[in-house]
Residue frames relative to the residue before (quaternion, step in Angstrom):
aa qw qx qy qz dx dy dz
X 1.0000 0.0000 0.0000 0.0000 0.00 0.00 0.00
X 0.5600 -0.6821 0.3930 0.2581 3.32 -0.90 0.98
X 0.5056 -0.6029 0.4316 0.4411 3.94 -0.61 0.51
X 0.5289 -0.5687 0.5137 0.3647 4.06 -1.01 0.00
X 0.2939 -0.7096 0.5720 0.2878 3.62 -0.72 0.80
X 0.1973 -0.7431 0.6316 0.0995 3.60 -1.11 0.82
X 0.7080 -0.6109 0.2596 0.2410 3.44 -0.95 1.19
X 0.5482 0.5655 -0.2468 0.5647 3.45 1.53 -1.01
X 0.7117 0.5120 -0.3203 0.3588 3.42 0.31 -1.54
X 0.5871 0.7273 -0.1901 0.3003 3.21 1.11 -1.65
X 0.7127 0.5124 0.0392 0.4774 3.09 0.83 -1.48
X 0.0778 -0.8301 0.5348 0.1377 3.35 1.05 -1.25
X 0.0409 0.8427 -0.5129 0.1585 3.51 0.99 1.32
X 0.4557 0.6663 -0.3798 0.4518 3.39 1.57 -0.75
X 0.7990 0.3115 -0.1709 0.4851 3.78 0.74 -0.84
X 0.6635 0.3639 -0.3497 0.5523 3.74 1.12 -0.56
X 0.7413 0.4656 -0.3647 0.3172 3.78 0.60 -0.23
X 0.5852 0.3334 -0.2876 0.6809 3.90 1.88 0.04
X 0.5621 0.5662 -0.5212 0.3029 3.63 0.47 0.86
X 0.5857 0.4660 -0.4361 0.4997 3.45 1.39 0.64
X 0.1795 -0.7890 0.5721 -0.1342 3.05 -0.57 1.45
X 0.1304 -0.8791 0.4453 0.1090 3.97 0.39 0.37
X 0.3831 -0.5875 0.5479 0.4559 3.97 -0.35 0.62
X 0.9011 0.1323 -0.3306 0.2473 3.38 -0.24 -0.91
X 0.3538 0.7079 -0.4990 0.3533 3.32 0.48 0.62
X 0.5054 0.6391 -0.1560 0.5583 3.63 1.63 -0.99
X 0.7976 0.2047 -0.1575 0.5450 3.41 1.26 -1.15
X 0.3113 -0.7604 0.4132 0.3926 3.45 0.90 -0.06
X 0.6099 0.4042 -0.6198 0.2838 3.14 0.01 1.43
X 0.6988 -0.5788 0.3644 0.2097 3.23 -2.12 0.67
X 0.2962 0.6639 -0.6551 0.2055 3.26 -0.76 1.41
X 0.1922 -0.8187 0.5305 0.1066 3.47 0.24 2.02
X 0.8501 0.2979 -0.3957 0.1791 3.50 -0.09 0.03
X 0.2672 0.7821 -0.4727 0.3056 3.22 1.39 0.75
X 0.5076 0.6890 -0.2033 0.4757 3.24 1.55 0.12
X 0.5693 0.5554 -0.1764 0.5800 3.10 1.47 -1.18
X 0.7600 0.5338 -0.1306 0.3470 3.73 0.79 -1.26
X 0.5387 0.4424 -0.4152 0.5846 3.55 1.57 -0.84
X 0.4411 0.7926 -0.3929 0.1512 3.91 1.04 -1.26
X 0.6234 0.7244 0.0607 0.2881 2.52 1.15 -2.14
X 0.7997 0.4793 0.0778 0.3532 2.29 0.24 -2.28
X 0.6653 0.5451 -0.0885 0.5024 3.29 1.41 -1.27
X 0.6805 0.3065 -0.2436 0.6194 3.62 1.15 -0.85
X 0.4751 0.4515 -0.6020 0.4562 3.84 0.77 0.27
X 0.7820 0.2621 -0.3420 0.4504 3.84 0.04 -0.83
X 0.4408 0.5502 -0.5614 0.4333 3.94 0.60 0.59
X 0.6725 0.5090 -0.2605 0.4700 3.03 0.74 -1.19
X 0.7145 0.5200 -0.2650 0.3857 3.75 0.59 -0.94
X 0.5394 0.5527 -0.3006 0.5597 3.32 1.70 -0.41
X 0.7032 0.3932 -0.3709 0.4619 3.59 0.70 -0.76
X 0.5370 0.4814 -0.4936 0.4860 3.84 1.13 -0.35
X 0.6769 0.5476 -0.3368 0.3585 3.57 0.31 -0.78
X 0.5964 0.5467 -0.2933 0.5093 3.34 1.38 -0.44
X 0.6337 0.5158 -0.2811 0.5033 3.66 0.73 -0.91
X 0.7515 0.3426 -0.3140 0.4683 3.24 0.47 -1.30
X 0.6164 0.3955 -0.5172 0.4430 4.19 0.34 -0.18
X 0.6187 0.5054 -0.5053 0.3263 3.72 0.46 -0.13
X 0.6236 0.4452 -0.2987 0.5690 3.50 1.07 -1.06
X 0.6477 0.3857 -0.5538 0.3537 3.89 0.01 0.01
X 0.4581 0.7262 -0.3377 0.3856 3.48 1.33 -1.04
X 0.6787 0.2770 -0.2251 0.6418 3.72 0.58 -1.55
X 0.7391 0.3033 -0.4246 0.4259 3.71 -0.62 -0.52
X 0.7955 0.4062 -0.3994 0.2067 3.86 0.09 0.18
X 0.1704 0.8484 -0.4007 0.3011 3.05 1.95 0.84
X 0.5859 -0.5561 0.3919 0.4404 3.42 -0.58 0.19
X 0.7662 -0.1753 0.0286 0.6176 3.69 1.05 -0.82
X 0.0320 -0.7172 0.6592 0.2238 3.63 -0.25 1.08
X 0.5194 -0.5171 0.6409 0.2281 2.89 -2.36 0.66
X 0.2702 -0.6939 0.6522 0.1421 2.93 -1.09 1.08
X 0.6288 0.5420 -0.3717 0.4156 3.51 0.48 -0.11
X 0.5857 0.4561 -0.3499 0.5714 3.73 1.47 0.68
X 0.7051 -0.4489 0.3573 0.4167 3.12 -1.71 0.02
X 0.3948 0.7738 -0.3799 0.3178 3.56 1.17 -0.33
X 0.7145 0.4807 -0.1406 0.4885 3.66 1.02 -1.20
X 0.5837 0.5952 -0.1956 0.5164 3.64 1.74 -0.85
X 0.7361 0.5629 -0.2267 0.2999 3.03 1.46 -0.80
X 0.8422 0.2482 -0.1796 0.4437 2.51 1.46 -1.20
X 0.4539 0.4861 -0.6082 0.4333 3.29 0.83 1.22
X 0.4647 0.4562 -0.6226 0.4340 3.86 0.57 0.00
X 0.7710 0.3891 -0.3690 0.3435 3.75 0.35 -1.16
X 0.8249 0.2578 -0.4361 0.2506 3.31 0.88 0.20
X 0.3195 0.7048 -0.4754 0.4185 3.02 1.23 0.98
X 0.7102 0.5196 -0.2982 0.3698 3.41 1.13 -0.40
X 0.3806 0.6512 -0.3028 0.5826 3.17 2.34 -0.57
X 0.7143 0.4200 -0.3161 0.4621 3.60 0.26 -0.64
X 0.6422 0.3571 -0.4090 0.5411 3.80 0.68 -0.85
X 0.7036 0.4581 -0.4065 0.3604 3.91 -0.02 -0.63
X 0.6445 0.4919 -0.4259 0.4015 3.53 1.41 -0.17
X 0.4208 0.6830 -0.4442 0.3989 3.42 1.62 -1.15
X 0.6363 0.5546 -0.2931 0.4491 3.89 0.68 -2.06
X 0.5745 0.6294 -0.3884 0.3507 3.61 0.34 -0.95
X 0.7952 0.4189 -0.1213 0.4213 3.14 0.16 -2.05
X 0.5942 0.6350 -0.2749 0.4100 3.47 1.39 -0.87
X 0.7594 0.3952 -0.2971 0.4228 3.32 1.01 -1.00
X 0.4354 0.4193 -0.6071 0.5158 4.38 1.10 0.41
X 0.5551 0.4922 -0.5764 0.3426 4.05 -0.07 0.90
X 0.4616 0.5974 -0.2950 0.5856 3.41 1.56 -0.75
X 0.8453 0.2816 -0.1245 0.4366 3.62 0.11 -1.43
X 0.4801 0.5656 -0.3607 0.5652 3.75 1.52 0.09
X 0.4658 0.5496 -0.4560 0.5225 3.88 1.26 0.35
X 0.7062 0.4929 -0.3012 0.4094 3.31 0.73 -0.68
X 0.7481 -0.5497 0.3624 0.0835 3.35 -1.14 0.71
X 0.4967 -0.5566 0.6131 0.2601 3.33 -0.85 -0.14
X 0.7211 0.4356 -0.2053 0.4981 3.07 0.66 -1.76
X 0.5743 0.7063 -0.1899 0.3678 3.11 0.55 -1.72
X 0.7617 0.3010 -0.1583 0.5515 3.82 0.68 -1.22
X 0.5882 0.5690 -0.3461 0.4587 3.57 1.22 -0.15
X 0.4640 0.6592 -0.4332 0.4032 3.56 1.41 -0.07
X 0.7988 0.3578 0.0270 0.4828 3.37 0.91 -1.16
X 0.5564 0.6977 -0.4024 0.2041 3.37 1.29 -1.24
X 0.7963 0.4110 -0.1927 0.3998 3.46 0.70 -0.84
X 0.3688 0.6871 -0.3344 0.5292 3.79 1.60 0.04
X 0.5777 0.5768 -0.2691 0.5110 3.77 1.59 -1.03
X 0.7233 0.4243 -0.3817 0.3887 4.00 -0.09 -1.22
X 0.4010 -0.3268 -0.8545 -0.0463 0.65 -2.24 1.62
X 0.4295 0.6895 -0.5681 0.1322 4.08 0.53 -1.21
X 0.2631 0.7575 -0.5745 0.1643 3.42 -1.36 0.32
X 0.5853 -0.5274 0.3544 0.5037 3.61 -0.98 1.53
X 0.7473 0.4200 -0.4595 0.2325 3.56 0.02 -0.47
X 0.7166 0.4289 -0.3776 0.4000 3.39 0.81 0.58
X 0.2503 0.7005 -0.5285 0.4092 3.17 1.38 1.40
X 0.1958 -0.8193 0.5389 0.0062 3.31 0.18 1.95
X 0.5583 0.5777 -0.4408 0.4003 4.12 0.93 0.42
X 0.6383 0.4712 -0.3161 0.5202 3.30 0.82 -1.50
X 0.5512 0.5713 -0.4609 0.3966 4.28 0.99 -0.64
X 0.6219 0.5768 -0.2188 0.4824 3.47 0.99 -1.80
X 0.3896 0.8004 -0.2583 0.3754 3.44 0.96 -0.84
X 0.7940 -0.4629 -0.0050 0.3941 2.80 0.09 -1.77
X 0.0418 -0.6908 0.6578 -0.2973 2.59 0.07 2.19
X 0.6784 0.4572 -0.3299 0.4711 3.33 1.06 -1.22
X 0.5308 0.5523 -0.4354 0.4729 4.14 0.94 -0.64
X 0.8673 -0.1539 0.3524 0.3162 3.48 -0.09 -1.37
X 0.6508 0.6383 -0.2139 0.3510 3.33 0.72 -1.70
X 0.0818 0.7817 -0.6179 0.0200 3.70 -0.51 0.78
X 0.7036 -0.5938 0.2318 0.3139 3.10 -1.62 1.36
X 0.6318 0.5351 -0.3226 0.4587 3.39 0.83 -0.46
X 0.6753 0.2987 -0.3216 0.5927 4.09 1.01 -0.13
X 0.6242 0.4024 -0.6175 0.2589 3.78 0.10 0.76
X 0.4767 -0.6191 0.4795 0.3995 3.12 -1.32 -0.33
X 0.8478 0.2179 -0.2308 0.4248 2.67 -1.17 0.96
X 0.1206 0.8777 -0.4291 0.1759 3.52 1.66 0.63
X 0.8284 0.3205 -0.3674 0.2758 3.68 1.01 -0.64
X 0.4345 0.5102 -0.3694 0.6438 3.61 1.34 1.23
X 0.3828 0.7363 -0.5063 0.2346 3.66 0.69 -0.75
X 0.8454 0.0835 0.0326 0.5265 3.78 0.52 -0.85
X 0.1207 0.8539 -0.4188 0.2844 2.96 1.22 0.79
X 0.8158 0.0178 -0.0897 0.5711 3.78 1.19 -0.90
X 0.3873 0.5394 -0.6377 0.3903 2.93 0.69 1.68
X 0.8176 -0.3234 0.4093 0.2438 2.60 -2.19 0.70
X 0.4005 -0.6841 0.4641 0.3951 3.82 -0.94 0.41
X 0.7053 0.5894 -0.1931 0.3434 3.27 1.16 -0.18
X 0.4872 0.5651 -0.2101 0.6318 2.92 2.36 0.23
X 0.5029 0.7068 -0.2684 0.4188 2.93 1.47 -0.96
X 0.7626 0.4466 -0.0687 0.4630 3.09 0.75 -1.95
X 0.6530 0.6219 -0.2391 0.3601 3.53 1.51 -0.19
X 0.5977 0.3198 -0.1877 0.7108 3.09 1.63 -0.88
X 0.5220 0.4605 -0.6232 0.3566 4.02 0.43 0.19
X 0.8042 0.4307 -0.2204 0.3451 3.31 0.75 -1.44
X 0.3800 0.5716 -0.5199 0.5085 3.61 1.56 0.80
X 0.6222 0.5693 -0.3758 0.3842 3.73 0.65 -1.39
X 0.6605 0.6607 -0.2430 0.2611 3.45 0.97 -1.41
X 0.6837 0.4889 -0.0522 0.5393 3.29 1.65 -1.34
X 0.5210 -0.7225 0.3640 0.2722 2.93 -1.16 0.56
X 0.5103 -0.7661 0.3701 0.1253 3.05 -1.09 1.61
X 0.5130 -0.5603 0.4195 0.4970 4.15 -0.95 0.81
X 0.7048 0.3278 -0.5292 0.3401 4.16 0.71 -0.23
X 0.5658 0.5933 -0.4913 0.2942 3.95 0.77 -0.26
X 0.5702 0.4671 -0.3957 0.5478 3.86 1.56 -1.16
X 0.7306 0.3255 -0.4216 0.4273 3.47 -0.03 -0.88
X 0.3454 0.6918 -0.4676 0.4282 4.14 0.74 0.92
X 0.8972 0.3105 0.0239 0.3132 2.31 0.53 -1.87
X 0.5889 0.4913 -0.2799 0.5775 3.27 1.99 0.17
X 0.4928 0.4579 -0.4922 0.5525 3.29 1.01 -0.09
X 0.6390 0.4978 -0.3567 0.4654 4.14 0.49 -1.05
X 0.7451 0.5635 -0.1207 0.3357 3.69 0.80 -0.06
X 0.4516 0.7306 -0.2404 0.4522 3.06 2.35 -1.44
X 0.3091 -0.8133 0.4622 0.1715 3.74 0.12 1.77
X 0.7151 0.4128 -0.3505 0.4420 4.08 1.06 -0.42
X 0.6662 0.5117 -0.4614 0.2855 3.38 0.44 -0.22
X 0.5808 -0.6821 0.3048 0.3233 3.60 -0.83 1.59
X 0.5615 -0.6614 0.3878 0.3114 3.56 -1.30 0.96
X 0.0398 0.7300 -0.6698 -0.1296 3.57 -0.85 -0.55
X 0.1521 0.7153 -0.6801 0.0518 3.42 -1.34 1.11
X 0.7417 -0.4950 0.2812 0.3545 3.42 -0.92 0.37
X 0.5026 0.6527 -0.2651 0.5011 3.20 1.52 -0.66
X 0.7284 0.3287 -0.1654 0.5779 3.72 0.84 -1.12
X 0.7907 0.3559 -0.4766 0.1450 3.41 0.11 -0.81
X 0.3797 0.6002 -0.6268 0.3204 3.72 0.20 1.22
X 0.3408 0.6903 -0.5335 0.3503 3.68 1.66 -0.64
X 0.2817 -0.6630 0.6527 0.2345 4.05 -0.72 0.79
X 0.7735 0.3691 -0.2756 0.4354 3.90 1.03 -0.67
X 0.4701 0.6125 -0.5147 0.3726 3.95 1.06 0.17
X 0.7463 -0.4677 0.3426 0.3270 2.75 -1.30 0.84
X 0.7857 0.2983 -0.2960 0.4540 3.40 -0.44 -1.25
X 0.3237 0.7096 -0.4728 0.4100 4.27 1.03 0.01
X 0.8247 0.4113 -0.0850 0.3787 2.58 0.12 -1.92
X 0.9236 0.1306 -0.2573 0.2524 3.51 1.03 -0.49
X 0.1054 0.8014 -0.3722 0.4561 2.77 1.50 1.16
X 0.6551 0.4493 -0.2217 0.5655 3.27 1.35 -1.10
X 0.5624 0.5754 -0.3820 0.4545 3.48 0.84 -1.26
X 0.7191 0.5115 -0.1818 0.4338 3.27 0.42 -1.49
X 0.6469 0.5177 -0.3450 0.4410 3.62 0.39 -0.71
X 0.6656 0.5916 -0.1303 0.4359 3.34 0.90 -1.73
X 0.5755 0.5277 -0.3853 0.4918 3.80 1.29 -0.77
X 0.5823 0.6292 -0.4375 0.2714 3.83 0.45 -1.17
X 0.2107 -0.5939 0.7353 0.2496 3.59 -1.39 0.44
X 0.7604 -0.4653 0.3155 0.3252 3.19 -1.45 0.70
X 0.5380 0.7063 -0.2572 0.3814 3.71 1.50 -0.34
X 0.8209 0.2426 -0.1902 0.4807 2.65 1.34 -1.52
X 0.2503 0.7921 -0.5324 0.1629 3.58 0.99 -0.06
X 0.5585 0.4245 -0.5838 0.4088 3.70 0.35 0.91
X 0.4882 0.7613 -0.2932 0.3100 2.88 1.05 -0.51
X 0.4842 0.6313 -0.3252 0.5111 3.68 1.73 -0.83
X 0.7987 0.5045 -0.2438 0.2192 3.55 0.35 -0.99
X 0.6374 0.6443 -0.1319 0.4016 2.36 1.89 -1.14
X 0.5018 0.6442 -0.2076 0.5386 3.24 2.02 -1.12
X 0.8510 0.2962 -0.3088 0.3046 3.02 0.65 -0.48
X 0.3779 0.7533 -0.2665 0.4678 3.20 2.08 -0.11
X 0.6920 0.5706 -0.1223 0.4249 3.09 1.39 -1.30
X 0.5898 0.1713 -0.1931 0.7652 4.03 0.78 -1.37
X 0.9178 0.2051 -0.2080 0.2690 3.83 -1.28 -0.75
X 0.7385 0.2680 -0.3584 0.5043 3.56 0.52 0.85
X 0.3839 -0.6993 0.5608 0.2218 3.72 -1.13 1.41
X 0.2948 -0.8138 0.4757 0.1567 3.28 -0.79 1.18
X 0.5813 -0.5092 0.5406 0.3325 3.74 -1.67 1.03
X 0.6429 0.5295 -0.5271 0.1685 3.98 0.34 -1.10
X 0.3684 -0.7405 0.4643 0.3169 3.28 -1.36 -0.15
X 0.4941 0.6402 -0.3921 0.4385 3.07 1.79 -0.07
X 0.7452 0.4448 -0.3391 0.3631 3.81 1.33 -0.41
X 0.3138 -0.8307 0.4570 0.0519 3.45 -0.90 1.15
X 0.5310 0.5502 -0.3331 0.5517 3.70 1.71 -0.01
X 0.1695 -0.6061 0.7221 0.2872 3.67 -1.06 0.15
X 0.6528 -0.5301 0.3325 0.4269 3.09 -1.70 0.93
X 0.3947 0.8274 -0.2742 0.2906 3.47 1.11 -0.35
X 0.6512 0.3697 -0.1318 0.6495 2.89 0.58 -1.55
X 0.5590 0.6120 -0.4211 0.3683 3.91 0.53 -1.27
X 0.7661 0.3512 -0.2411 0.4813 3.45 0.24 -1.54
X 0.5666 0.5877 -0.3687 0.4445 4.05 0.72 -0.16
X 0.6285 0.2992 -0.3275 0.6389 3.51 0.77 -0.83
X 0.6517 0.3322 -0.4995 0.4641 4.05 -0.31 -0.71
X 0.4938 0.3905 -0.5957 0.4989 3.93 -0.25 0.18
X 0.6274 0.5727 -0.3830 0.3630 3.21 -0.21 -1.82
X 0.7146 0.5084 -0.2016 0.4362 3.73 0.36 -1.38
X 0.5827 0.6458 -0.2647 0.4165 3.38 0.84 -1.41
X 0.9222 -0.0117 0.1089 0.3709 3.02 0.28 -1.82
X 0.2983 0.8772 -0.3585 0.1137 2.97 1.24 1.09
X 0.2880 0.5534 -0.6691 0.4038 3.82 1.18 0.66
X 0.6337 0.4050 -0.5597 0.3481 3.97 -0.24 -1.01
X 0.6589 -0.5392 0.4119 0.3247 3.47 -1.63 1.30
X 0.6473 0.4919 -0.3618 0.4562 3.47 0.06 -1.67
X 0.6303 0.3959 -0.4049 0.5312 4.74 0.45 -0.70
X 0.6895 0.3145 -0.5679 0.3211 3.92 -0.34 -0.85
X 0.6786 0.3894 -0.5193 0.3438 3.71 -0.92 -0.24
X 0.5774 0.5993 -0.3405 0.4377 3.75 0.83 -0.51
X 0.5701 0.6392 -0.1651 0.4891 3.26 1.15 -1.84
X 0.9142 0.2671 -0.1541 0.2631 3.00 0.51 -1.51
X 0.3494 0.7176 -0.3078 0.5178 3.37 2.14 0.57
X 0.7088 0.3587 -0.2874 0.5351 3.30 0.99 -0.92
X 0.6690 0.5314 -0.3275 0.4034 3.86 0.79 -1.30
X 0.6849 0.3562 -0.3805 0.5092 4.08 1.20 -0.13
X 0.4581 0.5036 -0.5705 0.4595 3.88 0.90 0.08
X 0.5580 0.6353 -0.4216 0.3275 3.75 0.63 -1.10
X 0.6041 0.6240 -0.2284 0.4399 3.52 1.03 -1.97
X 0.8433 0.2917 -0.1981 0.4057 3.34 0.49 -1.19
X 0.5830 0.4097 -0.4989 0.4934 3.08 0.79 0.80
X 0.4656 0.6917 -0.3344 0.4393 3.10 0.87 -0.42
X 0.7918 0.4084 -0.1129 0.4399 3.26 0.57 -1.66
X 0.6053 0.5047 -0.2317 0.5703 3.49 1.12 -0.81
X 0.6962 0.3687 -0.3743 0.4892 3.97 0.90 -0.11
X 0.6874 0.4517 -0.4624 0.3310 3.49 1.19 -0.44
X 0.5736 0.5701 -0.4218 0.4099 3.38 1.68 -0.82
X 0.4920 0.6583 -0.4108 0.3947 4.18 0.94 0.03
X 0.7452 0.4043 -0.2159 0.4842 2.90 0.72 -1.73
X 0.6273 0.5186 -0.3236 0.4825 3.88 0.69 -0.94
X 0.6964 0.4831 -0.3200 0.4234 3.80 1.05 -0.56
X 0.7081 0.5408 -0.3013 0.3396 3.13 1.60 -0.62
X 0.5844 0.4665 -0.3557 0.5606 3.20 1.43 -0.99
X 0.6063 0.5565 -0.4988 0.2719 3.78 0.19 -0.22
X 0.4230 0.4853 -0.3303 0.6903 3.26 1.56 -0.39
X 0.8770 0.2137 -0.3319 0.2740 2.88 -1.28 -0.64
X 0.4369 0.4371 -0.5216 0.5881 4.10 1.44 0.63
X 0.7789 0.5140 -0.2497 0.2584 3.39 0.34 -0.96
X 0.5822 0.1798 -0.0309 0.7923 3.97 1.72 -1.01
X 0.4208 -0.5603 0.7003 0.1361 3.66 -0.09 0.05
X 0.7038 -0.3913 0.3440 0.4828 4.37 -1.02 -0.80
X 0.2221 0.6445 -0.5867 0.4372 3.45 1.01 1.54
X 0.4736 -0.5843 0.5761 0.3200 3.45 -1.30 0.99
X 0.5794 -0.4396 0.6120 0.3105 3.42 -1.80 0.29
X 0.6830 -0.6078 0.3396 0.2209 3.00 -1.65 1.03
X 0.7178 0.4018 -0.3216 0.4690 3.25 1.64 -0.22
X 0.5863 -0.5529 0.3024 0.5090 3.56 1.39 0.15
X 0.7327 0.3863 -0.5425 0.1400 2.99 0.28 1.01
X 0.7659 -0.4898 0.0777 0.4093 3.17 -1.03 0.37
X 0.5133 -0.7755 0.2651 0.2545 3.84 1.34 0.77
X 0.7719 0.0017 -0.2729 0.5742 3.45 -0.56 -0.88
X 0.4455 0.6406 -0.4967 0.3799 4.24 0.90 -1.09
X 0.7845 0.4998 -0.2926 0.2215 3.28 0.17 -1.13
X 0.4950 0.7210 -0.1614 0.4574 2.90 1.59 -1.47
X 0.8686 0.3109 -0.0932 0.3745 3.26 0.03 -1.43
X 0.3039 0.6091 -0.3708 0.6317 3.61 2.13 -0.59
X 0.7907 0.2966 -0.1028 0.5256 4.29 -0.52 -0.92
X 0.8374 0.1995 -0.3334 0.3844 3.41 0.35 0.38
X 0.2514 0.6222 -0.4064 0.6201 3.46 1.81 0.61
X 0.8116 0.3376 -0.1554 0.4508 3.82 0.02 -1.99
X 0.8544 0.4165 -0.1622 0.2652 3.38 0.51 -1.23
X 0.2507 0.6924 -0.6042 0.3045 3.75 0.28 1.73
X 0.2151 -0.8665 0.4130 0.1800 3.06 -0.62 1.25
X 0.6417 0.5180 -0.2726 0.4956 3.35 1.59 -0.47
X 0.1042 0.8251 -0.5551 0.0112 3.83 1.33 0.45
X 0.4638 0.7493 -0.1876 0.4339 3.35 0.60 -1.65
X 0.8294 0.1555 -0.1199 0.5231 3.42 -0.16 -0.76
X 0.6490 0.4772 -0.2184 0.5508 4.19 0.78 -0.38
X 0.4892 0.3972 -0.3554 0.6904 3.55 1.56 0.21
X 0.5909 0.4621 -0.5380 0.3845 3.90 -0.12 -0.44
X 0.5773 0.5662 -0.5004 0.3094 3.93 0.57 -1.17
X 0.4729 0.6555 -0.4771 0.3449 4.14 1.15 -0.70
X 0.7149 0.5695 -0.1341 0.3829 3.36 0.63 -1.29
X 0.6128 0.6368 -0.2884 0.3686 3.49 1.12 -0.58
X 0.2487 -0.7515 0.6056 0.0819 3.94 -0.88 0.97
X 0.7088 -0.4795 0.4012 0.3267 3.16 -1.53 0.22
X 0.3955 -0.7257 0.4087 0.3872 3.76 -0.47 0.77
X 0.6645 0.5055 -0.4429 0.3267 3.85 0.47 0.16
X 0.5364 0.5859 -0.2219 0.5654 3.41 1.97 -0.41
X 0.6768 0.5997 -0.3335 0.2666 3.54 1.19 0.12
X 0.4751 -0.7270 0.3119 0.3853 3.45 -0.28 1.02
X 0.5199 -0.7248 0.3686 0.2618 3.46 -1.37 1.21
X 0.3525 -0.7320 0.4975 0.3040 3.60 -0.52 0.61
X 0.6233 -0.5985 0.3853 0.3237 3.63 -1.02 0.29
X 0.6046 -0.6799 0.2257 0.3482 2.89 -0.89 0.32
X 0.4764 0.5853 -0.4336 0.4924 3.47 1.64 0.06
X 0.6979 0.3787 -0.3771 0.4768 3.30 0.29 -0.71
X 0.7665 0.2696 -0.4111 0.4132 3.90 -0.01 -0.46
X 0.6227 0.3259 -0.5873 0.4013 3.76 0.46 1.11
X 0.3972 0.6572 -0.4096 0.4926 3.34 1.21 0.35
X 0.7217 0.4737 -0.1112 0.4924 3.25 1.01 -1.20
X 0.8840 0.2445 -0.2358 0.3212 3.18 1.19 -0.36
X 0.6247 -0.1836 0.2686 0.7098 4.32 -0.55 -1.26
X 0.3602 -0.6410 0.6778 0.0042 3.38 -1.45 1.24
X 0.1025 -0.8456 0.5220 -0.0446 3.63 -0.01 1.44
């Protein structure tokens, strides 16, 4: 018979409860909340480990050769990334906890810290690499890992290397068997779809936005040269449907894949912006303990660094739902319950 697990053991509190170690305690002097800060600091990169978990399960299912979306497989991974989004909400929640803390207060210790510094949190990097984020769209990419370990180094290269949750979630949108074709061959067809809403779409513009046409079309019917884009218009014109018509049953789980990537960017800029001003209350236009140039930096990388851009640009493109062209009648029992 197996021994009883006991709640301590389980946990291994023995190791998570002597892993605060305070600089000034080492020196014997008094700076109680330097305590508060490893706290913190320590359940952010727990926490970043459990994101890192979620997100290798969902690459795992989405890098199948063809997942079925018509299984639990597709349910899953939007529950799992719906939980990615609440643990980021928790994230951002917890610089209110650490927004108790002085100025002064962090000056007890602040300097007891260099070189160490959030910016050598070599998970949250791996992070997103594993989301999206390639070395060539951050800022400041040729220092990025500058004070990591070589063995971090090699951790977030060999994330970059693999394939990222925005290249699968390409490569399933390039795949989505209902959304309506378009080749060059058809798109004179006055009654194909994408015809028909092109016009819709054209016809929405106020006279303001009438660049906007070119771009639309730059966007679904021409493969772009950029290197910052990661969606073929393909995939592009798959999710806008997806949007379009997402009341029909067979779109909400789809919908709702794309509408939680949004979140997590979302969430991951507010925890930036909320990290930056916390700095900049906390050092004012003092460099960061690891040298860099702090709040500048902050706000530089959270301006550049959305990985789901691409997909939060399609909403331009969207029309009014009574102005949308009607779909046939094969496709909207396709689209819908099968009685």
């Amino acid at each position: 018979m197996n021994e009883s697990v006991h709640y301590h053991d389980y946990l291994q509190l023995d190791k998570i409860l002597s892993a605060q170690e305070p600089e000034s305690n080492k020196r014997n002097l008094s700076a109680h909340d330097e305590m508060l800060f490893i706290i913190i600091h320590q359940a952010y990169e727990l926490w970043f480990k459990q994101l890192h978990h979620e997100t290798d399960s969902i690459v795992e299912i989405m890098k199948k050769p063809s997942m079925n979306d018509n299984s639990p497989e597709l349910q899953t991974v939007v529950h799992r990334l719906h939980r990615i989004t609440i643990i980021l909400k928790l994230l951002v929640q917890q610089i209110d906890i650490m927004e108790t803390m002085t100025p002064m207060d962090f000056l007890d210790f602040r300097d007891m810290l260099r070189p160490a510094s959030g910016f050598q949190s070599w998970q949250f990097k791996e992070l997103e690499a594993k989301l999206g984020l390639k070395y060539q769209n951050r800022y400041g990419h040729e220092y990025y890992t500058s004070q990591l370990r070589k063995e971090h180094i090699d951790i977030i290269k060999k994330a970059e290397g693999e394939s990222s949750l925005l290249e699968l979630v390409n490569k399933w949108l390039e795949r989505m068997p209902l959304a309506p074709s378009w080749s060059v061959q058809n798109e004179e067809e006055k009654n194909s779809f994408w015809s028909l809403y092109r016009a819709c779409y054209k016809n929405s513009l106020a006279e303001a936005e009438k660049d906007n046409w070119q771009l639309f079309e730059n966007t679904f019917f021409t493969e772009s040269e950029n290197t910052e884009s990661f969606l073929s218009a393909k995939a592009k014109r798959a999710a806008l449907f997806i949007m379009l018509y997402r009341g029909y049953p067979l779109l909400h789980l789809p919908f709702e894949l794309l509408n939680y990537l949004l979140e997590i960017d979302e969430q991951l800029s507010s925890w930036r912006y909320r990290h930056m001003n916390m700095v900049h209350r906390m050092i004012g236009t003092r460099i960061g303990t690891g040298g860099s140039s702090g709040k500048d930096y902050l706000k530089a990388a959270a301006d550049k660094h959305y990985v789901f851009r691409e997909i939060a640009q399609l909403n331009s493109f969207l029309i009014e739902r009574r102005k949308l062209p009607a779909l046939s009648s094969d496709l909207e029992r396709k689209l819908g319950f099968v009685s």
